[in-house]
C-alpha positions in Angstrom: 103.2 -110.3 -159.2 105.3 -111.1 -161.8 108.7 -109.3 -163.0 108.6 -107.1 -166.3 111.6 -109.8 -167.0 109.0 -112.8 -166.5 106.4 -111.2 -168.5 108.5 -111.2 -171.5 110.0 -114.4 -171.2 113.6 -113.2 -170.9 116.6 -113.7 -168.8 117.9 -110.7 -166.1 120.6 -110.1 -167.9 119.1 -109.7 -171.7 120.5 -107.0 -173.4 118.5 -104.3 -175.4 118.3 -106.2 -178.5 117.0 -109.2 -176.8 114.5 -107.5 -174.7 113.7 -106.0 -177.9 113.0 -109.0 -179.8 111.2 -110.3 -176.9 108.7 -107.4 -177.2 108.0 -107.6 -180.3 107.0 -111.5 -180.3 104.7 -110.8 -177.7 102.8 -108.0 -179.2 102.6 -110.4 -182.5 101.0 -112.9 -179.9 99.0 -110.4 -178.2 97.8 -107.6 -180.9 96.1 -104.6 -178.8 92.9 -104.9 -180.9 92.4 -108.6 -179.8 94.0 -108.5 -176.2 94.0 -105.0 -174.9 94.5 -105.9 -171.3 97.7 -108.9 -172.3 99.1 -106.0 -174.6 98.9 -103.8 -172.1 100.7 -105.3 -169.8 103.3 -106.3 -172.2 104.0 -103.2 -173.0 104.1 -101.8 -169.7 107.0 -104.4 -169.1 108.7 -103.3 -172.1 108.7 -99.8 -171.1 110.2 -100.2 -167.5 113.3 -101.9 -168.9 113.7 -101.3 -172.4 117.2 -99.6 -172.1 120.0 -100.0 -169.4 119.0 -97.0 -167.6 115.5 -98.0 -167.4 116.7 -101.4 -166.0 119.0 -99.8 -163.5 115.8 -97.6 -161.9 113.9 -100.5 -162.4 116.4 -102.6 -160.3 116.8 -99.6 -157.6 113.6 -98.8 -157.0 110.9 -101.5 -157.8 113.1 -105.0 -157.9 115.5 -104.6 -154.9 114.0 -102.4 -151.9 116.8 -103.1 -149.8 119.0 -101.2 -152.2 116.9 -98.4 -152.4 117.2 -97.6 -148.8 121.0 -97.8 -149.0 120.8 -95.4 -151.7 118.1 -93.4 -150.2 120.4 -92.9 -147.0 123.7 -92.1 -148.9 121.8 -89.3 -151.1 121.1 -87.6 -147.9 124.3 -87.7 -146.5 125.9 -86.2 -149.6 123.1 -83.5 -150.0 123.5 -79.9 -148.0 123.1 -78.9 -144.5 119.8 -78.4 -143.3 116.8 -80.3 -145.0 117.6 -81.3 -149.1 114.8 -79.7 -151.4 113.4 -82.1 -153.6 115.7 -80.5 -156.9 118.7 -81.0 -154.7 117.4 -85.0 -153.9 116.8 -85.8 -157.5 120.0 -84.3 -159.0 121.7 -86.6 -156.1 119.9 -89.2 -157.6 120.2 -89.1 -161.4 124.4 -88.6 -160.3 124.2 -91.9 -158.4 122.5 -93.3 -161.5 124.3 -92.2 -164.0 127.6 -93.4 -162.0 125.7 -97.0 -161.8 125.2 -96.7 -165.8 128.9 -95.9 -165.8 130.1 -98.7 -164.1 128.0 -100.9 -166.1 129.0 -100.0 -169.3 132.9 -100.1 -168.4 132.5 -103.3 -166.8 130.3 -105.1 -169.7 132.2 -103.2 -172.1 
């Protein structure tokens, strides 16, 4: 199965822009009136890592398993006592996101 990065052609690391551009040539190649299932599947690339937050939840949860369970395990050890509720779990989780974000936009700067 290939990578949404793959499908468009484009390097890991591609900025917005680029994975913009990249998009767009490929639904010029493949126009949803002549290639519904291509465009498709173009587009559902696009859409899972169009923006930096989109590739960091694409990264943790459907390119890197091993990263999800690290992240899985420390969301339950910072949520309350007894059994987390599923609000509590995906506030944890958009924190741990958004500090990800963070770090990546002070780092790339």
């Amino acid at each position: 199965m290939k990578t949404p990065f793959e499908i468009l052609n484009i390097a890991v690391d591609s900025d917005d822009d680029a994975i913009r551009k990249a998009y767009l040539g490929m639904v010029r190649q493949f126009p949803p009136e002549r290639f519904p299932e291509e465009f498709q599947r173009v587009r559902t690339a696009y859409e899972s890592i169009k923006t930096a937050r989109d590739r960091l939840r694409y990264e943790l949860f459907d390119y890197s398993m091993p990263d999800m369970h690290e992240l899985a395990a420390d969301i339950k050890a910072k949520a309350k006592p007894g059994r987390p509720t599923e609000k509590q779990l995906r506030q944890l989780l958009d924190q741990a996101v958004n500090a990800e974000i963070t770090a990546l936009v002070v780092n790339n700067g």
